[in-house]
MARFIDO-100145 format. One line per 3 residues: number of its first residue (from 1); their letters; for each residue y negated, x negated, z negated of C-alpha. Coordinates in steps of 0.1 Angstrom, whole numbers. Example, Ala and Ser with C-alpha at 12.3 -4.5 7.8 and 13.67 -1.06 7.14 Angstrom:
% MARFIDO-100145
1	as	45/-123/-78; 11/-137/-71
END
This chain:
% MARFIDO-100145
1	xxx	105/-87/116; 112/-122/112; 99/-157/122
4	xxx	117/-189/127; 100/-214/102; 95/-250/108
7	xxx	118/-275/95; 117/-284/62; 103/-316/69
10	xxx	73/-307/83; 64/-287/54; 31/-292/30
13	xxx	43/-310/-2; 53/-284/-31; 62/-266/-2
16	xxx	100/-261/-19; 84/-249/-52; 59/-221/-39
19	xxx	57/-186/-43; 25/-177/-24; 33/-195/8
22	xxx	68/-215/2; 103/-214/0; 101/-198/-33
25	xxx	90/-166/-16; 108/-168/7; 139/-166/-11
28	xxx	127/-134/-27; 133/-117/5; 163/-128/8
31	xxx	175/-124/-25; 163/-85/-22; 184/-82/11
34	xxx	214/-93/-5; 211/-74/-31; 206/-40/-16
37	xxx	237/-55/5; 219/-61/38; 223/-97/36
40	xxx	240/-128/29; 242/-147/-9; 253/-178/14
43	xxx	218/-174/28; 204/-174/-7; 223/-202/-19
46	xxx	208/-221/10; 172/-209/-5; 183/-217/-37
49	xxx	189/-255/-27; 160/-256/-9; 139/-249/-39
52	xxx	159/-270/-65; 173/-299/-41; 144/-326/-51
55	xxx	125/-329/-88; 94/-304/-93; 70/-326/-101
58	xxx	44/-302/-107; 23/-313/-138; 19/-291/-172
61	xxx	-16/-280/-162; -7/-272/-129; 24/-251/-140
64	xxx	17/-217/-130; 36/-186/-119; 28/-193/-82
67	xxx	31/-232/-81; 62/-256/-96; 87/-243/-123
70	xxx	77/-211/-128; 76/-199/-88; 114/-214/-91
73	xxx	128/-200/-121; 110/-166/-111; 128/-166/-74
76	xxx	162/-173/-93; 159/-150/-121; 153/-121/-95
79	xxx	188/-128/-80; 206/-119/-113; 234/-143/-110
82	xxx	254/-167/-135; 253/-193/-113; 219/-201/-116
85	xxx	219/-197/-155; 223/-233/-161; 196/-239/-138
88	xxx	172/-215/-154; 180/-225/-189; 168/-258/-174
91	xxx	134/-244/-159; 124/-225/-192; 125/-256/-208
94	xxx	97/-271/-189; 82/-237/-187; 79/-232/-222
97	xxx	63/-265/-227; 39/-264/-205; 27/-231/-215
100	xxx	21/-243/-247; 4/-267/-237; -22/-247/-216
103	xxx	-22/-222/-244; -32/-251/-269; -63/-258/-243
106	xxx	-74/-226/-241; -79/-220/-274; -95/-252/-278
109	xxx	-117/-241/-250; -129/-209/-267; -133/-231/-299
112	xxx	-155/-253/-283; -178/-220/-266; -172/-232/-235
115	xxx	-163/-206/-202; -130/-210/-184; -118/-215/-149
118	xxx	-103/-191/-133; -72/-210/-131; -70/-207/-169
121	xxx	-65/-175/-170; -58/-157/-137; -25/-146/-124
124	xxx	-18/-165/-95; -31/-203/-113; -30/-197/-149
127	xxx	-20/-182/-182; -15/-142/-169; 7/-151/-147
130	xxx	27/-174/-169; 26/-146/-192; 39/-122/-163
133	xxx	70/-149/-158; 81/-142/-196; 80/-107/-197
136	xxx	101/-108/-164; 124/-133/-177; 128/-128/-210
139	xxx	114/-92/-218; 92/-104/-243; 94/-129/-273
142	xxx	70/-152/-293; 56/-173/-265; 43/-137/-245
145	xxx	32/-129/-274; 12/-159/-281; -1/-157/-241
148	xxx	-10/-117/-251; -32/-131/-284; -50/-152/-259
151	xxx	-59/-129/-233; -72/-107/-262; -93/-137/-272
154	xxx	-104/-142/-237; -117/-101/-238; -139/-110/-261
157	xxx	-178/-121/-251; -187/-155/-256; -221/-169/-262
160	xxx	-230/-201/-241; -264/-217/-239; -279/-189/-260
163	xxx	-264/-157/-238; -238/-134/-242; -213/-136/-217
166	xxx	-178/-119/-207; -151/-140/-228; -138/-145/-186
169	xxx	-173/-155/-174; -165/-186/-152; -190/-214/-144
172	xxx	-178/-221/-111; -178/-201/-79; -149/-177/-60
175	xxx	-127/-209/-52; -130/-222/-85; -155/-252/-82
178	xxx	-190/-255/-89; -210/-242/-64; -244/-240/-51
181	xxx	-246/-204/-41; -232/-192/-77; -257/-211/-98
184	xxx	-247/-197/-136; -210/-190/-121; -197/-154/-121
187	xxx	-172/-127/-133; -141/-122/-111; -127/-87/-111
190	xxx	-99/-87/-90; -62/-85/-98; -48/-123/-80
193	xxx	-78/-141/-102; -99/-117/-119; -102/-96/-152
196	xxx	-81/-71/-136; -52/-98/-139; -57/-101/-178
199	xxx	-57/-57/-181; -29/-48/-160; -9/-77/-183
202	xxx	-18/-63/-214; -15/-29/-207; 22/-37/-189
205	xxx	36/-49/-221; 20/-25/-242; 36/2/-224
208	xxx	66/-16/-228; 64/-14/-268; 50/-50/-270
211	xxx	21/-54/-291; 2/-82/-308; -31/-76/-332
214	xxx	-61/-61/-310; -41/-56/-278; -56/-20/-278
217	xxx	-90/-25/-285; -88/-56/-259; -77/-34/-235
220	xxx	-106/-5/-242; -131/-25/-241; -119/-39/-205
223	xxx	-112/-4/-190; -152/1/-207; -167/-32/-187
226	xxx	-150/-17/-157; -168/20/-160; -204/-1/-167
229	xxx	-199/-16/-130; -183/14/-112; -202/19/-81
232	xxx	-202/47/-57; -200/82/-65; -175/100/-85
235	xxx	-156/115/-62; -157/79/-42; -159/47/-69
238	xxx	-155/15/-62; -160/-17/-81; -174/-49/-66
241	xxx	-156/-82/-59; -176/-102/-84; -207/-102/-101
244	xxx	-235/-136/-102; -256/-145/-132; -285/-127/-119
247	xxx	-268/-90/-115; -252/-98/-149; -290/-102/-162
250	xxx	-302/-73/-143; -271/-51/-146; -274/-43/-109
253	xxx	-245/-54/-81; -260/-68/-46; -227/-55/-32
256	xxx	-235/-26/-9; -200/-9/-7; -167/-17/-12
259	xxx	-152/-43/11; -118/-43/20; -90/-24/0
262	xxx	-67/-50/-9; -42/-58/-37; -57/-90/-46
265	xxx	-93/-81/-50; -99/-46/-38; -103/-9/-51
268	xxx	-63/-4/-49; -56/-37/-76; -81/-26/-100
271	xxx	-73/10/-97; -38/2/-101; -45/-17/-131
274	xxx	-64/6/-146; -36/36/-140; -15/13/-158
277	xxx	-42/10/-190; -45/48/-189; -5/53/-190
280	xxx	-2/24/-216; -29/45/-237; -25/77/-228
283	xxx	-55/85/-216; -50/113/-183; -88/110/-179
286	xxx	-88/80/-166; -56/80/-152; -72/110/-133
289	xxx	-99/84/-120; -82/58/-112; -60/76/-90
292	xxx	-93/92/-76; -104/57/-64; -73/48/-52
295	xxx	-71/81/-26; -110/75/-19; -101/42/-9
298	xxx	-73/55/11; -88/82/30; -119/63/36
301	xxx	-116/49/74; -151/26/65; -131/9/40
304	xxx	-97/10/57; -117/0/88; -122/-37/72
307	xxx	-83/-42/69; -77/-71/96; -44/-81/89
310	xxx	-12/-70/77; -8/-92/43; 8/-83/9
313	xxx	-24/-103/-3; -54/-87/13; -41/-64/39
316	xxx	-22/-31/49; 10/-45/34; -8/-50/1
319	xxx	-25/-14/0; 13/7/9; 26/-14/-17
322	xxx	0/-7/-45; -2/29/-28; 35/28/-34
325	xxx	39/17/-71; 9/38/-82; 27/65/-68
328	xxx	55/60/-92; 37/68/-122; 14/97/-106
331	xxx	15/135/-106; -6/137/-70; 2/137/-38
334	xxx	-5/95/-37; 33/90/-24; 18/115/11
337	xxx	-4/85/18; 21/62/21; 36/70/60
340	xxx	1/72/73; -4/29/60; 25/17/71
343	xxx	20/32/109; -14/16/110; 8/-15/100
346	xxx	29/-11/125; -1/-4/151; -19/-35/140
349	xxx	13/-54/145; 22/-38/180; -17/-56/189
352	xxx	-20/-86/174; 21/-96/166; 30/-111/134
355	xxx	11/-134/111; 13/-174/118; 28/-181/82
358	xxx	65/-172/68; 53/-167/34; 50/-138/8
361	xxx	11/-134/1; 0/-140/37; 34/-142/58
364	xxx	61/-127/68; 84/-126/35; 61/-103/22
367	xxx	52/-76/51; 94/-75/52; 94/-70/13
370	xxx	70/-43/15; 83/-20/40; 118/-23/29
373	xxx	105/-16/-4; 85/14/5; 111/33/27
376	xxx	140/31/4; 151/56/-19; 153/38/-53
379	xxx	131/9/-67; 144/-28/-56; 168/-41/-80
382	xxx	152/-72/-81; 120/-59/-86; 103/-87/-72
385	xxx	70/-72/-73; 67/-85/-113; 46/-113/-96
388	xxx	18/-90/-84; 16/-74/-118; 15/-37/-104
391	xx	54/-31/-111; 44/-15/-143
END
């Protein structure tokens, strides 16, 4: 499945320097091809130029794993070449930089009891993802360690006005502003810019034998705020999308069943992350239930039903590839699930053709990612699925 893109000059600006929906995600399925040797390294060298043939201008604050520096070096790195050492010695520079420097305002955030953005913290604009860069990069080291110490911070509640509130409480609404119809602000829990985000982070590097002081008890008492706003039954849980001030109060959700199963802020993200807090603290009850969600979710044609497109992001791509991962690190029959997902991919592709955008969260990079990474017999080299944080 593929799509001719437009020339590169009609592209948005940052266009080059994307990962969501640019060239920098592009190149990621290319970069797999080649290396399972079903496609060119000419054709990724002419990705590669495309992301490093003019300045990133992206600004410190606006650094993020998804946008300027980071999407770059992350695209590169995944190619596991020398040639692009010099140019990813280059990028960690500016990366390491401006990490500290949104570290250093994050602290002197909590300092000041004020709540965060999303795009502090969450994985697609802010300091998880960052922190998911340097684990992929580098494996670890001081600065992922620093970024760990702060999302253990962030766990923590925070008292503003006078009330307690989630260390990740936000003031502004879904898209990150302030917003009329979130008056108070809310608490996100999805994986692309919730709390899920944060847990599947910590919980990845723990498993991996990195640890920093309360990393544990951070991720407890996460896994804990999850089970207090588990809805549904508990053969079928689910967890809402976000909560407002006034179900925070009232410790009821409005939400009257689960939407859509997506990666970003469905069932299969936070069940996925969740699986991977269990593994990372051994805990096979509730590894047990969050594999239970994840089938409910997948054998539930209500919820399945409210699929309407085939996106890594928010659609059947996304749920075969968290389906897929989960799988990896399950004793059930969750791999079984996986055929059945991709042919209602394939049938909502045979009626409504492929998706207007090239790109990886909502075009045509990622759908090709996902099913050549779900019907091949060993996990992609490149493992290019770091930057949805359900690699594990």
């Amino acid at each position: 499945m593929t799509r001719p893109g437009n020339p590169q000059g009609s592209r948005p600006p940052g266009w080059a320097h994307c990962l969501g929906t640019g060239a920098a995600g592009i190149a990621l399925r290319h970069i797999h091809r080649a290396r399972a040797g079903n496609g060119s390294w000419r054709t990724v060298q002419h990705w590669a130029v495309t992301m490093t043939g003019n300045p990133i201008t992206t600004p410190p604050h606006a650094s993020s794993l998804y946008t300027g520096a980071p999407a770059v070096a992350f695209a590169l790195h995944s190619a596991g070449q020398p040639a692009y050492a010099a140019a990813l010695e280059t990028l960690d520079h500016h990366i390491a930089a401006a990490t500290r420097q949104r570290l250093d305002r994050a602290h002197e955030r909590i300092d000041r009891r004020c709540l965060p953005t999303l795009r502090e913290f969450d994985l697609i604009g802010g300091l998880t993802g960052l922190g998911a860069y340097l684990l992929y990069r580098h494996g670890g080291g001081e600065l992922l360690r620093d970024g760990l110490s702060y999302l253990v911070r962030l766990s923590k509640p925070i008292e503003v006005g006078g009330e307690t509130l989630p260390g990740w409480w936000t003031g502004n609404g879904p898209a990150d502003q302030r917003s009329a119809h979130w008056p108070g602000g809310h608490a996100n829990f999805g994986i692309a810019h919730g709390i899920a985000g944060p847990l599947a982070l910590l919980s990845t590097t723990m498993r991996r034998g990195i640890m920093v002081s309360g990393q544990a008890d951070a991720i407890s008492d996460l896994c804990t705020w999850l089970d207090r706003w588990r809805c549904g039954t508990n053969h079928r849980p689910w967890w809402p999308e976000m909560i407002s001030l006034p179900e925070w109060r009232s410790g009821t959700v409005r939400q009257r069943g689960p939407h859509r199963p997506s990666w970003c802020y469905g069932t299969p993200g936070l069940a996925r992350a969740q699986q991977l807090a269990a593994v990372a603290m051994a805990d096979p009850a509730r590894q047990r239930h969050a594999e239970r969600a994840l089938v409910a979710c997948l054998t539930d044609e209500h919820q399945l039903a409210q699929l309407g497109d085939v996106s890594l992001c928010h659609g059947w791509a996304g749920l075969a590839l968290t389906t897929w991962r989960a799988a990896t690190d399950s004793d059930t029959d969750l791999a079984a699930h996986i055929p059945r997902v991709l042919g209602r991919l394939d049938q909502h592709l045979a009626r409504h053709g492929l998706p207007p955008g090239d790109g990886l969260l909502e075009g045509t990079a990622g759908i090709n990612l996902v099913r050549d990474t779900t019907t091949a017999t060993t996990p992609p080299a490149s493992t290019w699925d770091a930057c949805l944080l359900i690699s594990g």
